[in-house]
PyMOL commands that place a pseudoatom at each C-alpha (Angstrom):
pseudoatom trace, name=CA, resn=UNK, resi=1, chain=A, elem=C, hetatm=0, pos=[-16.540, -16.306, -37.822]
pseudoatom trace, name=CA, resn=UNK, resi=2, chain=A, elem=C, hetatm=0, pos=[-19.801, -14.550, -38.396]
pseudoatom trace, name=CA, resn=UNK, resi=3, chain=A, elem=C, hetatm=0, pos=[-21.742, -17.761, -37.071]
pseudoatom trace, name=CA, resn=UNK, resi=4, chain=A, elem=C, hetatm=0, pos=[-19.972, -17.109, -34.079]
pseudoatom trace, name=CA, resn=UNK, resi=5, chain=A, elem=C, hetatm=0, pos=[-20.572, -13.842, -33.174]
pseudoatom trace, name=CA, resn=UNK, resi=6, chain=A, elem=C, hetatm=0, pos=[-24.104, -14.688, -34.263]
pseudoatom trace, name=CA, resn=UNK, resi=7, chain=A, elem=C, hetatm=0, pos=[-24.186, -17.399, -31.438]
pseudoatom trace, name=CA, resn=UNK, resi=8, chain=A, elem=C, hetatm=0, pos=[-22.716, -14.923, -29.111]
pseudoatom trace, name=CA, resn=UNK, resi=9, chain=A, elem=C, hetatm=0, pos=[-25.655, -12.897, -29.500]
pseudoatom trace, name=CA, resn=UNK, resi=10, chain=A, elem=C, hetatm=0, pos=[-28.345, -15.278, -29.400]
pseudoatom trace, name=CA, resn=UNK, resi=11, chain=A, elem=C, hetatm=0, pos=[-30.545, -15.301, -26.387]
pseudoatom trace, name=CA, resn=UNK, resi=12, chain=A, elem=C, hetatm=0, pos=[-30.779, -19.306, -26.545]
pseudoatom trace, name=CA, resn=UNK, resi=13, chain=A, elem=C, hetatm=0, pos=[-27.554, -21.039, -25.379]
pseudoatom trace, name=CA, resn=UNK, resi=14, chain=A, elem=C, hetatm=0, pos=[-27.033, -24.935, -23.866]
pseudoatom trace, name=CA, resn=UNK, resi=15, chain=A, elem=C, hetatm=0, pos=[-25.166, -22.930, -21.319]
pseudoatom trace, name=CA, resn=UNK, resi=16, chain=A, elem=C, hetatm=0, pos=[-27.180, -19.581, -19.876]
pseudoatom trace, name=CA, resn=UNK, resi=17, chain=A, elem=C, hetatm=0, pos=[-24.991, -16.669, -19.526]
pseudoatom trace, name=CA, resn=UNK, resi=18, chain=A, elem=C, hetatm=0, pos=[-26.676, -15.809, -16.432]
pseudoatom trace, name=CA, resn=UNK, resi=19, chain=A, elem=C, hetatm=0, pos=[-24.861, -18.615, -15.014]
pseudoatom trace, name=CA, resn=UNK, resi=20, chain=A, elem=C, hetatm=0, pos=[-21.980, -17.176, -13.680]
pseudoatom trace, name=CA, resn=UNK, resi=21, chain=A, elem=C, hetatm=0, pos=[-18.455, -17.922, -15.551]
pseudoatom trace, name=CA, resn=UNK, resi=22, chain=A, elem=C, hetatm=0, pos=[-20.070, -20.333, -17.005]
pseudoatom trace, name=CA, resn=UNK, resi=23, chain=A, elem=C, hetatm=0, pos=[-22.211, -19.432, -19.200]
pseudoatom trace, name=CA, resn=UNK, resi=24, chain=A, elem=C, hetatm=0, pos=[-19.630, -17.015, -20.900]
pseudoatom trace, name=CA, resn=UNK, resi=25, chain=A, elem=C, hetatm=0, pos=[-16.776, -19.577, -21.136]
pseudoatom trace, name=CA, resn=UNK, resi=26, chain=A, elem=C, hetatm=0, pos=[-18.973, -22.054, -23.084]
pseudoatom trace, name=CA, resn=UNK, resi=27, chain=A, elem=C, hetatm=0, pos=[-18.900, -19.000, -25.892]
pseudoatom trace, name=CA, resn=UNK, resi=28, chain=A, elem=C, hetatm=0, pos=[-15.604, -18.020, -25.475]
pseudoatom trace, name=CA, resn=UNK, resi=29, chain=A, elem=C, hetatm=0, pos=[-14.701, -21.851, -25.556]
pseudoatom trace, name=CA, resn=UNK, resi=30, chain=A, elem=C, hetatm=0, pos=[-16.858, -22.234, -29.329]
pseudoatom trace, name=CA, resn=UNK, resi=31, chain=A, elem=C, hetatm=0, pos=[-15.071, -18.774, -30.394]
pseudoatom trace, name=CA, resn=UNK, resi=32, chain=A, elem=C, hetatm=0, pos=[-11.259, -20.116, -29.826]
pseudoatom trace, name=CA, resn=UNK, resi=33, chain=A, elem=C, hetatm=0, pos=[-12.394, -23.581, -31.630]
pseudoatom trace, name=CA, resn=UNK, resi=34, chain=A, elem=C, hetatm=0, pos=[-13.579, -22.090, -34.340]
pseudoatom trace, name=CA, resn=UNK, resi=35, chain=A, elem=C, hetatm=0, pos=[-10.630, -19.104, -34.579]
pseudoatom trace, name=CA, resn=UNK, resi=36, chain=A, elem=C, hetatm=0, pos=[-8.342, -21.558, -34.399]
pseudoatom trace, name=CA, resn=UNK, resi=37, chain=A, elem=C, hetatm=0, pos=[-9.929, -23.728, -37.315]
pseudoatom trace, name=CA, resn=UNK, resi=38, chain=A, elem=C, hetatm=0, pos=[-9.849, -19.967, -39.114]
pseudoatom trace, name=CA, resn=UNK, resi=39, chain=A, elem=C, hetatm=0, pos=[-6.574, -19.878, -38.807]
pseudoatom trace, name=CA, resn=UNK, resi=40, chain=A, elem=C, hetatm=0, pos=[-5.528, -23.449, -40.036]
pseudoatom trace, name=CA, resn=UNK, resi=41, chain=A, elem=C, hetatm=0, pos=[-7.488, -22.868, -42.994]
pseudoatom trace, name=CA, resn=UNK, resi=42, chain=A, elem=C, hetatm=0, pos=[-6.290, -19.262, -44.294]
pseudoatom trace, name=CA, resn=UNK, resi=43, chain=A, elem=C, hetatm=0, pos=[-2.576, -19.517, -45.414]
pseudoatom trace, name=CA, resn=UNK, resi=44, chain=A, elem=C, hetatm=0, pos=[0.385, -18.400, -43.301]
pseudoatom trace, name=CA, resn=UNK, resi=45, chain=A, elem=C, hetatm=0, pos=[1.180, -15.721, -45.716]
pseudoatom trace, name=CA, resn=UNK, resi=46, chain=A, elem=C, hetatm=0, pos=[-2.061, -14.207, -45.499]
pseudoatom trace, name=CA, resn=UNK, resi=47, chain=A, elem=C, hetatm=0, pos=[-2.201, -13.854, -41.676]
pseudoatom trace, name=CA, resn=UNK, resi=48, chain=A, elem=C, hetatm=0, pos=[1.444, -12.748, -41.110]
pseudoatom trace, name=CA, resn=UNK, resi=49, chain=A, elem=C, hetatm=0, pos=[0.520, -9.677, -44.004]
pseudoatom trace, name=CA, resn=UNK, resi=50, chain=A, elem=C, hetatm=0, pos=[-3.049, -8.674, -41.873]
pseudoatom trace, name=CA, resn=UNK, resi=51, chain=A, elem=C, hetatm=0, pos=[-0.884, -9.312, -38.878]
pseudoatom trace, name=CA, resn=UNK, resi=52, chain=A, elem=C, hetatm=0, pos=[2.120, -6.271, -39.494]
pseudoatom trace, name=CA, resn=UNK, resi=53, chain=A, elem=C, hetatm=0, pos=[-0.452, -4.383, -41.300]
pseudoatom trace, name=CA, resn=UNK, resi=54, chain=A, elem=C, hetatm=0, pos=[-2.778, -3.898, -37.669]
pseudoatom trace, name=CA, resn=UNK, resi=55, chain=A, elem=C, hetatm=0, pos=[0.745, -3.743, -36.025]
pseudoatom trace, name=CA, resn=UNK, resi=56, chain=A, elem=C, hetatm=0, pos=[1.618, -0.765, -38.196]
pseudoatom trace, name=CA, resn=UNK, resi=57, chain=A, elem=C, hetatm=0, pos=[-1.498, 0.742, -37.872]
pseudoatom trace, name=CA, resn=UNK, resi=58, chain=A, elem=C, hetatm=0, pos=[-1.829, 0.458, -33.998]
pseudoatom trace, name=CA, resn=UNK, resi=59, chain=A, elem=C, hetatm=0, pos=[1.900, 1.529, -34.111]
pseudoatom trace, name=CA, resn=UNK, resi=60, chain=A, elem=C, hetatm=0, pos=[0.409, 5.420, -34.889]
pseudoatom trace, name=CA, resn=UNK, resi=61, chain=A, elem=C, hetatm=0, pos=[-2.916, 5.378, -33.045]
pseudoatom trace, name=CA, resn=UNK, resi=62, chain=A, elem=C, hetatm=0, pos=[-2.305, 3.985, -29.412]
pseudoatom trace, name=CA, resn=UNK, resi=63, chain=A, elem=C, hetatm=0, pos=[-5.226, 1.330, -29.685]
pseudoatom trace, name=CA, resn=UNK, resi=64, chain=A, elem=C, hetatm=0, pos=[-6.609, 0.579, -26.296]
pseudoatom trace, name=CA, resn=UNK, resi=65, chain=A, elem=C, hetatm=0, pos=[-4.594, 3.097, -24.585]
pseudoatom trace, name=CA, resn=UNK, resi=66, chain=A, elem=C, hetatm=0, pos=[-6.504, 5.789, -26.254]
pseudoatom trace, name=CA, resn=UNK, resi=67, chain=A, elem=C, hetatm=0, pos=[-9.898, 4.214, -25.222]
pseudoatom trace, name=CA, resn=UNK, resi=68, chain=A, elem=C, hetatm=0, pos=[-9.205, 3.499, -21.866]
pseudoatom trace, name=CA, resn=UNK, resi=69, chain=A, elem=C, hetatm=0, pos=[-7.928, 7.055, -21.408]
pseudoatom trace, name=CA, resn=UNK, resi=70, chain=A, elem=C, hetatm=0, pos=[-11.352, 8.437, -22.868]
pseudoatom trace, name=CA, resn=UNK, resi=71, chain=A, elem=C, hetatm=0, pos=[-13.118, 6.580, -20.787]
pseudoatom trace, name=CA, resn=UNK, resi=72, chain=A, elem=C, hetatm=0, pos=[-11.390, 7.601, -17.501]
pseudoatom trace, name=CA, resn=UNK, resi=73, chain=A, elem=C, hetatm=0, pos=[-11.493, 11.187, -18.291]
pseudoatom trace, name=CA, resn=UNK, resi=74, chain=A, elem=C, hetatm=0, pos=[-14.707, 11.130, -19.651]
pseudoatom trace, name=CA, resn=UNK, resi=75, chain=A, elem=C, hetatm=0, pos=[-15.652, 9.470, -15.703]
pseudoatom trace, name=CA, resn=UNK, resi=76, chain=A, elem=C, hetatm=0, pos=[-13.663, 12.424, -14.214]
pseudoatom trace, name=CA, resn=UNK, resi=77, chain=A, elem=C, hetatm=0, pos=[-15.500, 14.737, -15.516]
pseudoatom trace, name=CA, resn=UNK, resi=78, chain=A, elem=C, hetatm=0, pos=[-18.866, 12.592, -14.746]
pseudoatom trace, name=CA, resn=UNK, resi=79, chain=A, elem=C, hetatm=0, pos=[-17.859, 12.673, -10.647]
pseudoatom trace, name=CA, resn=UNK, resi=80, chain=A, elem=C, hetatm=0, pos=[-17.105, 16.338, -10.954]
pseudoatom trace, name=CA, resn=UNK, resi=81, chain=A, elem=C, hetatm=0, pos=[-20.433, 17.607, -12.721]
pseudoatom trace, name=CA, resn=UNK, resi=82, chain=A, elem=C, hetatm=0, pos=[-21.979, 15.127, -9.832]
pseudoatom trace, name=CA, resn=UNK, resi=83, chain=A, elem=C, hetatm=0, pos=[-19.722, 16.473, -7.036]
pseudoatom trace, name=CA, resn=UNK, resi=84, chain=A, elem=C, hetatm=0, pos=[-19.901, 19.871, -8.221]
pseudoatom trace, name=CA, resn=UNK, resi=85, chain=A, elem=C, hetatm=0, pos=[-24.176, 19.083, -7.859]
pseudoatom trace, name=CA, resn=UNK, resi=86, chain=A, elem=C, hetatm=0, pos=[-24.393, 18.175, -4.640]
pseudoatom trace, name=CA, resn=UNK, resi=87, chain=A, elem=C, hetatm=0, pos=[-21.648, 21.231, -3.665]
pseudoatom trace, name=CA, resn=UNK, resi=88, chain=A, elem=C, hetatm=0, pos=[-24.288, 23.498, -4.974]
pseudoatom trace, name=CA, resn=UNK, resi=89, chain=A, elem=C, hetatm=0, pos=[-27.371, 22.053, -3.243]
pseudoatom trace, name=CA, resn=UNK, resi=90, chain=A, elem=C, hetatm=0, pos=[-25.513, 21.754, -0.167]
pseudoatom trace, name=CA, resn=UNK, resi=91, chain=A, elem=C, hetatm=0, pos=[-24.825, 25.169, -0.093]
for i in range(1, 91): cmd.bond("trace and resi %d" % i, "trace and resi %d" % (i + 1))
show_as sticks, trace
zoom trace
């Protein structure tokens, strides 16, 4: 897994990611080959425990939903210190 987030990141790729779509589908192609060889290899009992224990876990803390809601009040307050700006100076 660590190779793969090391080819994620390296500037040299068969496919350039400044081709659009496809130049990040090539990676996320090599990352779901090589999860799913992950996954064949570590036993079932071993992915069902790490799989209830991040269930449990998100259970409490909201996952995403907590980060998405940062990030939209966080650019609420962003458009009113920038609205609130030009208020001023138009004034």
């Amino acid at each position: 897994m660590f190779g793969v987030l090391v080819w994620g990141a390296i500037p040299v790729d068969p496919l350039p990611d400044m081709i659009p779509l496809v130049g990040i589908i090539d990676d996320a192609m090599i990352f779901l080959i090589v999860r799913s060889a992950v996954y064949r290899l570590v036993p079932d009992e071993i992915v069902d425990f790490h799989t209830n224990v991040v269930r449990e876990r998100c259970r409490f803390r909201l996952g995403p939903a907590r980060a998405v809601g940062g990030i939209v009040i966080t650019q609420v307050c962003v458009v009113l210190a920038l609205l609130s700006t030009v208020a001023t100076v138009a004034i």
